[in-house]
C-alpha positions as CSV (number, residue, x, y, z in Angstrom):
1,X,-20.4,-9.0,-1.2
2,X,-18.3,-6.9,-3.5
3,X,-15.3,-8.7,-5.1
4,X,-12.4,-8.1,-3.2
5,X,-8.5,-8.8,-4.3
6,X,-4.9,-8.0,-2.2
7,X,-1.7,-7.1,-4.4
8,X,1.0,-7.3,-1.6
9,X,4.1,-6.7,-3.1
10,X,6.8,-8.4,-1.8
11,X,10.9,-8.5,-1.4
12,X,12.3,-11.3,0.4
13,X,9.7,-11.7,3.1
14,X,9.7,-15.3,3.7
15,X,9.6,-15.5,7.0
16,X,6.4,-13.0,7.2
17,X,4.1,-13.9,3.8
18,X,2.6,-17.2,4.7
19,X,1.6,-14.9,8.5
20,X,0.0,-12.1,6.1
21,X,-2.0,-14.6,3.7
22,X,-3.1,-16.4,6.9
23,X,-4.7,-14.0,8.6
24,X,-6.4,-12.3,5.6
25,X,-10.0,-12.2,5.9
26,X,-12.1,-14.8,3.9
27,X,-14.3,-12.1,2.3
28,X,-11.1,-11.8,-0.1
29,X,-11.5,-12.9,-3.7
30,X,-8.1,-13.7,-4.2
31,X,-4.6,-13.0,-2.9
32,X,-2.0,-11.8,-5.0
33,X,1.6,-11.8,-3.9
34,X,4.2,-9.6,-6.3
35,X,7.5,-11.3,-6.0
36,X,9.6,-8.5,-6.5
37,X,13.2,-10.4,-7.6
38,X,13.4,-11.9,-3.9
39,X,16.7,-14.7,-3.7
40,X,14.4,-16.4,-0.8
41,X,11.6,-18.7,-0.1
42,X,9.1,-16.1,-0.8
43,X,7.3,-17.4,-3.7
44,X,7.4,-20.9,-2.4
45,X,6.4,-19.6,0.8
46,X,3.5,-17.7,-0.4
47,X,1.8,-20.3,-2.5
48,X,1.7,-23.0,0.2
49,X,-0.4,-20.5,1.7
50,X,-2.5,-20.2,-1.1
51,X,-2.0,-16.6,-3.2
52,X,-1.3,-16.0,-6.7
53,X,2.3,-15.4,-7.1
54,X,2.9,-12.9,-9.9
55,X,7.1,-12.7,-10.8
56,X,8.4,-9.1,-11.1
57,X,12.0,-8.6,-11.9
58,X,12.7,-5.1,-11.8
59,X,13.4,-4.1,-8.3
60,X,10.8,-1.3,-7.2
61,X,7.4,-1.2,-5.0
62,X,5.3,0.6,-8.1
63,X,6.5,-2.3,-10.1
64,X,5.2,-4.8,-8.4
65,X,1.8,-3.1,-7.9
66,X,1.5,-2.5,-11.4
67,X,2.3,-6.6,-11.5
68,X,-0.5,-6.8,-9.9
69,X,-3.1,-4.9,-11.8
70,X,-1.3,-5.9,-15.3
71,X,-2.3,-9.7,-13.9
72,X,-5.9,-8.4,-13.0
73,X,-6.4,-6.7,-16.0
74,X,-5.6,-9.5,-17.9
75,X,-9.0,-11.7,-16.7
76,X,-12.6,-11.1,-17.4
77,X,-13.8,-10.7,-14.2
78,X,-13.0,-7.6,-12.5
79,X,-12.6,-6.9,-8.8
80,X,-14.6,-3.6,-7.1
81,X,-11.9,-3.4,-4.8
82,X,-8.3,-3.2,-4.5
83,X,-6.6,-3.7,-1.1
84,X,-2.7,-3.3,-1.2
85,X,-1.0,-4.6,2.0
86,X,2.7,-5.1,3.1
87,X,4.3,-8.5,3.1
88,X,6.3,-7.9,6.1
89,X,3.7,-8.9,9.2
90,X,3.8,-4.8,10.2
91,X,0.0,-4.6,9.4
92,X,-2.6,-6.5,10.5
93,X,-4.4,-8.3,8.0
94,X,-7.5,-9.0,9.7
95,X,-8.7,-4.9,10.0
96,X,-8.8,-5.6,6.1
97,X,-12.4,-5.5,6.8
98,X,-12.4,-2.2,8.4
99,X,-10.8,-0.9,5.0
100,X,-13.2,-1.8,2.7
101,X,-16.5,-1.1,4.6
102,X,-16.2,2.5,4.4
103,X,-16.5,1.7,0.3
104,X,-19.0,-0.9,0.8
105,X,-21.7,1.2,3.5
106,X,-20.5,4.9,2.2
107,X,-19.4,4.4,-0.8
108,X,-15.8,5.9,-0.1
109,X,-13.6,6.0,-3.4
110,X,-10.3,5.7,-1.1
111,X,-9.5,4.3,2.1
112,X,-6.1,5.1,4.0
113,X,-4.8,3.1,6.9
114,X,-3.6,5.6,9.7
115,X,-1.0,4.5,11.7
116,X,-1.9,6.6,15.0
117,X,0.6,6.6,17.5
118,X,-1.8,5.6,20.0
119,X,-2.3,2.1,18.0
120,X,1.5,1.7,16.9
121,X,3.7,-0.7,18.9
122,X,6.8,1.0,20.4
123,X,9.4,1.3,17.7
124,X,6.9,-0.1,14.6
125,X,8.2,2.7,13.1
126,X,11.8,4.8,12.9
127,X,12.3,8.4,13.4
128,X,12.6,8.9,9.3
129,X,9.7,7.1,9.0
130,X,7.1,9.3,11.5
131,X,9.4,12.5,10.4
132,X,8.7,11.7,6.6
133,X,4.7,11.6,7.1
134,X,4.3,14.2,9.1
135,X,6.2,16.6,6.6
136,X,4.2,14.9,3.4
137,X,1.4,15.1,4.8
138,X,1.6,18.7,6.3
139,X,2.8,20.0,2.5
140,X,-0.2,18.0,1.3
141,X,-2.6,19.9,3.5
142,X,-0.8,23.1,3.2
143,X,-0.6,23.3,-0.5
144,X,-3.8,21.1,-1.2
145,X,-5.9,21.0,1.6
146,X,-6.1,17.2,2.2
147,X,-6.9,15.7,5.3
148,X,-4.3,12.8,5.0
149,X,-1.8,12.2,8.0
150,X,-0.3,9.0,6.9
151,X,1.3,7.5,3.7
152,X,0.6,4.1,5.0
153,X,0.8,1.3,2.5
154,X,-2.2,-0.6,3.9
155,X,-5.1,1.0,1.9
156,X,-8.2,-0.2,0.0
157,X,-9.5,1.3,-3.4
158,X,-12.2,1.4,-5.8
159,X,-11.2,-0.9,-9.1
160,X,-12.4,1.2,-11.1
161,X,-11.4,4.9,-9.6
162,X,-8.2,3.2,-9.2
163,X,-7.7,2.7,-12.9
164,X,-9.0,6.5,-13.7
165,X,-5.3,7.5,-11.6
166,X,-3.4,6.6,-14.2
167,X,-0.8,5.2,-11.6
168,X,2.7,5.6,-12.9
169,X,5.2,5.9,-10.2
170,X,7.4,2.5,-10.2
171,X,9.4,2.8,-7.0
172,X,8.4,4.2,-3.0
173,X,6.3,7.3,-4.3
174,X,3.3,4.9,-5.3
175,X,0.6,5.7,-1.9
176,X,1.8,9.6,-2.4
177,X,1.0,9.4,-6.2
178,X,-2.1,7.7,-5.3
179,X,-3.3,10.5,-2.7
180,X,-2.4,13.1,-4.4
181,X,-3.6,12.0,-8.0
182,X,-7.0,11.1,-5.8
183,X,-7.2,15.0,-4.5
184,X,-6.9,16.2,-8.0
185,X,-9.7,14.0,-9.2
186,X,-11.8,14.6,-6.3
187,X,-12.3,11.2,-5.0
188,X,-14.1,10.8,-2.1
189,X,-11.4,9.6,0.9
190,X,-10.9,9.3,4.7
191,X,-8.7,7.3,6.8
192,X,-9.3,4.4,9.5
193,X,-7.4,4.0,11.9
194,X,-4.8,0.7,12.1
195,X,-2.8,-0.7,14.4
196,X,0.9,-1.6,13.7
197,X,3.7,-3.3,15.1
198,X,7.1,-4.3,14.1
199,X,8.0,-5.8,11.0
200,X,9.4,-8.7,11.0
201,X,13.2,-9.0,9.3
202,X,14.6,-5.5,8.2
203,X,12.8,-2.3,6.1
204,X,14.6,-2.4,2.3
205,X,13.4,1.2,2.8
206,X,13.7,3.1,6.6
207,X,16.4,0.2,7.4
208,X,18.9,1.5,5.7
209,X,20.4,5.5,5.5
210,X,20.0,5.3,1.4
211,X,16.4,4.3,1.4
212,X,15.0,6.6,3.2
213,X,16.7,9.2,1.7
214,X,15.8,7.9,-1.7
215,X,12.3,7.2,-0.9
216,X,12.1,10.7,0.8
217,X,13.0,13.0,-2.5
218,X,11.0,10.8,-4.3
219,X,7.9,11.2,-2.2
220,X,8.9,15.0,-1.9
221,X,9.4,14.9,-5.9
222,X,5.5,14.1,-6.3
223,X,4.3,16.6,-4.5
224,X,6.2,19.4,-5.3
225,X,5.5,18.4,-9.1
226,X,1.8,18.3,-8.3
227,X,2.6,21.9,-7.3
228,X,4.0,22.8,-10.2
229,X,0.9,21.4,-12.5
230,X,-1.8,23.1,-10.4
């Protein structure tokens, strides 16, 4: 089996981590859990379960994933695989294993989590939130001809290919960075399916007005300045 590790980044989710870690399949190398400045239990929380809690004080989703891979980096051994996964319970961590196999039997650089309506539990996800995909991912296909319909966090990458992106973005336009810095190197990519249902506590991003619109100019941002590069 390849090695395998999860960088779930993570802003007070206590009452959701320990759920997430659980249910994690045991093909995983190791678990690592990105406190992003939480004022909870999270950290506790999430090593009772048994991850690797990394501390990250500056506030921001690309900071904590960078965490992660500054952590990994840091050790001789080197995962093939990078799955990054939400701490809030909206995912489920078991279809992990549907993630990587693509890589594994087809050797797939990328693999994106779809969250299909047809698998989505009433209300997983708010207006702004099924609004803001669709219009990513139709400029995406309209000015670069992916095949992408969903920026879902839940994805599983190459180590390696992973490293070649360059990843820079330290807030909520880390998975479009990723997908579109993966079109203009030409990985190979396709999506699986996921199911999803409703977090549990309240999105620091869709919850609120000011998120969304601050994670929406800064997704639009990326892929208009991809534009302007090409």
């Amino acid at each position: 089996m390849p090695r395998i590790k999860v960088i779930i980044p993570a802003y007070n989710e206590e009452h959701s981590i320990a759920n997430v870690i659980n249910d994690i399949p045991k093909i995983v190398d190791e678990v690592i859990v990105v406190n992003n400045n939480s004022n909870d239990e999270t950290a506790k929380n999430a090593i009772k379960a048994g991850a690797t809690v990394l501390t990250e004080t500056n506030k921001g989703y690309g900071f904590a994933c960078l965490k992660g891979l500054d952590y990994i980096a840091a050790h001789s051994e080197k995962p093939d695989i990078i799955v990054f996964l939400d701490g809030d319970y909206s995912d489920y961590p078991e279809e992990l294993s549907k993630l990587v196999k693509p890589i594994i039997d087809d050797n797939i650089d990328l693999v994106i989590g779809a969250r299909t309506k047809a698998l989505r539990e009433p209300h997983s996800m708010t207006p702004q939130q099924v609004f803001g995909n669709w219009l990513a991912t139709f400029l995406m296909k309209f000015m670069y001809g992916a095949r992408f319909t969903d920026l879902g966090p839940f994805r599983a990458i190459k180590y390696q290919k992973l490293l070649d992106l360059h990843m820079e973005d330290k807030t909520y336009g880390w998975t479009v960075e990723m997908q579109l810095k993966a079109l203009k190197q030409k990985l190979s990519y396709i999506e699986v399916p996921v199911k999803y249902k409703q977090r549990i506590g309240v999105s620091k991003v869709s919850g609120t007005i000011k998120g969304s619109i601050f994670a929406g100019l800064i997704i639009l941002g990326w892929i208009f300045k991809y534009s302007i590069k090409k």
